[in-house]
C-alpha positions, 0 to 999 in steps of 0.5 A: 617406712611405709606410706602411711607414717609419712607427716606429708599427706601427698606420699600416701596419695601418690602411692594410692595413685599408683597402685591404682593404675594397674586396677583401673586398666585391668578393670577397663569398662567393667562396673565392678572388680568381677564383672556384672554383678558386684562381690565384697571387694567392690566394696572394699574398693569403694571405702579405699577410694572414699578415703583417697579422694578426700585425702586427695583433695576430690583428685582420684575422679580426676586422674581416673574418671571410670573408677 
């Protein structure tokens, strides 16, 4: 069963949580996913990181500030 199917909201935004911590080191001070300038994957990224921190209740800046 995949998190999305779950009635309890904090599955899916721990597994959000964690699949974003390898991102967020690999990106480390870098403002986009490539570099300097942004590609469409950034903004992909953004849309997902919209969606959890509304779902997250404002807590994905919270656990990583340089997203």
């Amino acid at each position: 069963m995949t998190c999305f199917t779950q009635a309890d909201k904090s599955v899916l935004v721990q597994a959000f949580m964690d699949k974003m911590k390898p991102l967020v080191d690999n990106m480390g001070a870098k403002n986009f996913l490539g570099g300097a300038d942004p590609c469409i994957a950034d903004f992909i990224l953004f849309e997902m990181v919209e969606f959890a921190q509304k779902a997250s209740d404002n807590a994905v800046f919270g656990t990583y500030p340089t997203m």
